[in-house]
C-alpha positions as CSV (number, residue, x, y, z in Angstrom):
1,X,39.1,98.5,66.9
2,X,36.9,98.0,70.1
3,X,38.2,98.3,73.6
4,X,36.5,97.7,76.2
5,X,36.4,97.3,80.2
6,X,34.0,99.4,81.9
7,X,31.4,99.7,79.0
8,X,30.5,95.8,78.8
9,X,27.5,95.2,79.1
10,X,25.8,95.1,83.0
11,X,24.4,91.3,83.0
12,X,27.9,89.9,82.6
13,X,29.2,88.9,85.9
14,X,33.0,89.3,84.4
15,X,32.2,93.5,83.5
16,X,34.3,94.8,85.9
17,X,37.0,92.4,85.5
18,X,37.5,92.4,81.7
19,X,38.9,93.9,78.8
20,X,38.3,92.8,75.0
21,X,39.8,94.0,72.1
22,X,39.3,93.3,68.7
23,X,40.2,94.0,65.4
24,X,39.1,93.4,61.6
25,X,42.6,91.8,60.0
26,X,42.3,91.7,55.8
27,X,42.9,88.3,56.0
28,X,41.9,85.2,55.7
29,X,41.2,83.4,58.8
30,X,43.4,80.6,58.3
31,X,46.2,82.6,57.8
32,X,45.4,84.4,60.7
33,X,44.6,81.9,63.2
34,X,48.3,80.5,62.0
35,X,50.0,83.8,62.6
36,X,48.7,83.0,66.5
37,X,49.4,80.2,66.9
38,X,53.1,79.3,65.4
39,X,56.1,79.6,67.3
40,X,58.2,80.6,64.0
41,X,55.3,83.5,63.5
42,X,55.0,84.5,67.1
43,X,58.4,86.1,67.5
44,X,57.8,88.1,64.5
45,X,54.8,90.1,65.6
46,X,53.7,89.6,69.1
47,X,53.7,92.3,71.5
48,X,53.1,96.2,71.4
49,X,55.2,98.3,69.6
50,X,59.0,98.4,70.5
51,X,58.7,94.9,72.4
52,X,60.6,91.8,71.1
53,X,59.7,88.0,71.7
54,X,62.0,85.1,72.7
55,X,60.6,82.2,73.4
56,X,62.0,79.4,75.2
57,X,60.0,76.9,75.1
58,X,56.3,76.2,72.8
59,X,54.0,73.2,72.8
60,X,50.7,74.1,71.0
61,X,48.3,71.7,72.1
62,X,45.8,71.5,75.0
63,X,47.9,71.5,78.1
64,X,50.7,72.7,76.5
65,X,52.6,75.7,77.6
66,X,54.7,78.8,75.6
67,X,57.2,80.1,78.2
68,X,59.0,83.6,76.6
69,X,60.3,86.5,77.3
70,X,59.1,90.1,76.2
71,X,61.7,92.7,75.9
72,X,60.5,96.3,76.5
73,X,62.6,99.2,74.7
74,X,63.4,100.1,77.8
75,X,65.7,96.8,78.0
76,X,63.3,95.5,80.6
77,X,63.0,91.8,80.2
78,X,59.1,90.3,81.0
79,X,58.8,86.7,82.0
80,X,55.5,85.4,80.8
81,X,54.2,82.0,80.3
82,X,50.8,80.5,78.7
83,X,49.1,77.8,79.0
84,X,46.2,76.5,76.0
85,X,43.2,75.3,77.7
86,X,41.3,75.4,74.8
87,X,42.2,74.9,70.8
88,X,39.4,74.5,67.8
89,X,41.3,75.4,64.7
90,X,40.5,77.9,63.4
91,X,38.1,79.5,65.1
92,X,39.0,79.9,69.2
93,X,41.6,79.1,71.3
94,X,41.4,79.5,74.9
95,X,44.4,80.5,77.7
96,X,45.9,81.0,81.2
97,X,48.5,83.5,81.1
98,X,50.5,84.6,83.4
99,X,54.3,85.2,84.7
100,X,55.0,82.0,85.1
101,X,53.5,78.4,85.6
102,X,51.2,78.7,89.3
103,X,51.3,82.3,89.2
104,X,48.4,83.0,91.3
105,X,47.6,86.6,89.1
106,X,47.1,84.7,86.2
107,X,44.7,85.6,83.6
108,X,42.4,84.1,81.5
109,X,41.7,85.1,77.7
110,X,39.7,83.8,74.8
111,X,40.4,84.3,71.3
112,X,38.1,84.6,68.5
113,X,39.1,84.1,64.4
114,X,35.6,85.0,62.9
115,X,35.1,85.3,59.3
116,X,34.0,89.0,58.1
117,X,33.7,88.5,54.3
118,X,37.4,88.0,53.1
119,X,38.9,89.7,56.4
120,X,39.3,87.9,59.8
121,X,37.6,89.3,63.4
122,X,40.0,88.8,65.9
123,X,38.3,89.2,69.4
124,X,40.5,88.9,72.5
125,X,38.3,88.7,75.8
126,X,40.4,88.6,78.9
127,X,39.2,88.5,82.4
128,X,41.4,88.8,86.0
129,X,41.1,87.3,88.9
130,X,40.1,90.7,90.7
131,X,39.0,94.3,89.5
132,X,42.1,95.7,90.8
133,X,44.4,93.1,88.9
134,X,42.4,94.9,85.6
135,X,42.8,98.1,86.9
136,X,46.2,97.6,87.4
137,X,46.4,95.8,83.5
138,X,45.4,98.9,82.0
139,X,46.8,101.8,83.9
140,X,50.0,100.2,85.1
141,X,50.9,98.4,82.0
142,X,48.8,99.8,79.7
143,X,47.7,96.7,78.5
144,X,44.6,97.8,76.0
145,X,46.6,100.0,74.5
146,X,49.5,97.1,74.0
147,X,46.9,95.0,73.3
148,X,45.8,96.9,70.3
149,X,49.2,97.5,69.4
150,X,49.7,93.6,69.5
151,X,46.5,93.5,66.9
152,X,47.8,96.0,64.5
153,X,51.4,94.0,64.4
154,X,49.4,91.2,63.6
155,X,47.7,92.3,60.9
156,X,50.6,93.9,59.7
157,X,52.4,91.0,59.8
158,X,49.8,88.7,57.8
159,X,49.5,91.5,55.4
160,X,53.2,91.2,54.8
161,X,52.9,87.5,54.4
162,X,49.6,87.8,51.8
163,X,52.0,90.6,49.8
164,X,55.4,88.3,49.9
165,X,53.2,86.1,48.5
166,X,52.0,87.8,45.6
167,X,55.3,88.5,44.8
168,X,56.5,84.9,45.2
């Protein structure tokens, strides 16, 4: 796993306003490109640990939007809403995401599938609006730590599906 925010590299005029994660998922990258990108998948593994999904409403398709509802296990409910500004199967899909549609803190992240022999490299690059909306990400919310989290259900998840599947 990779983490980043502060150590990115100096030419990138984004540095101070990112954070990418990534992880090497024993997948194939179909697979995990559909574990991302699936409404009846999503609810099954997105979010850190202890979080639930409900989504209400999920259009995958350039312009289309996934409105849901995190629920900490704290019982606090999380509106959040995503809009795909970019799909190319299965290699990248691009997003706004934020609390809801016009939400003026939105961010933007980029997801990479990249084939590393039989295993999938998931990169997710996100960038804020402002350094202080990042800062804020990360030591409010935690958010590379849930985003890691978020990676490992993933991979979990598909690694479930790859051993159902043997079974089947």
């Amino acid at each position: 796993m990779n983490a980043t925010g502060r150590g990115a590299p100096a030419q990138s005029a984004t540095a101070d306003r990112e954070i990418v994660i990534s992880r090497v998922i024993r997948a194939p990258r179909e697979l995990v490109f559909e574990a991302f990108t699936a409404v009846r998948h999503l609810s099954r593994w997105w979010g850190p640990e202890g979080f639930s999904t409900t989504t209400r409403a999920f259009e995958f398709r350039v312009g289309g939007e996934w409105e849901f509802v995190m629920h900490g296990p704290d019982g606090t409910d999380y509106q959040e809403w995503i809009s795909w500004t970019e799909i190319a199967p299965p290699e990248r899909i691009a997003l706004l995401h934020g609390e809801t549609r016009g939400d003026p803190n939105a961010f933007a992240s980029v997801i990479t599938f990249a084939p590393d022999g039989a295993a999938t490299r998931i990169e997710m690059r996100t960038v804020f609006p402002t350094r202080e909306l990042r800062d804020e990400a990360t030591e409010k919310y935690h958010a590379i730590e849930g985003g890691e989290q978020t990676l490992g259900n993933l991979a979990a998840y598909v690694t479930e599906i790859l051993r159902k599947g043997v079974e089947d």
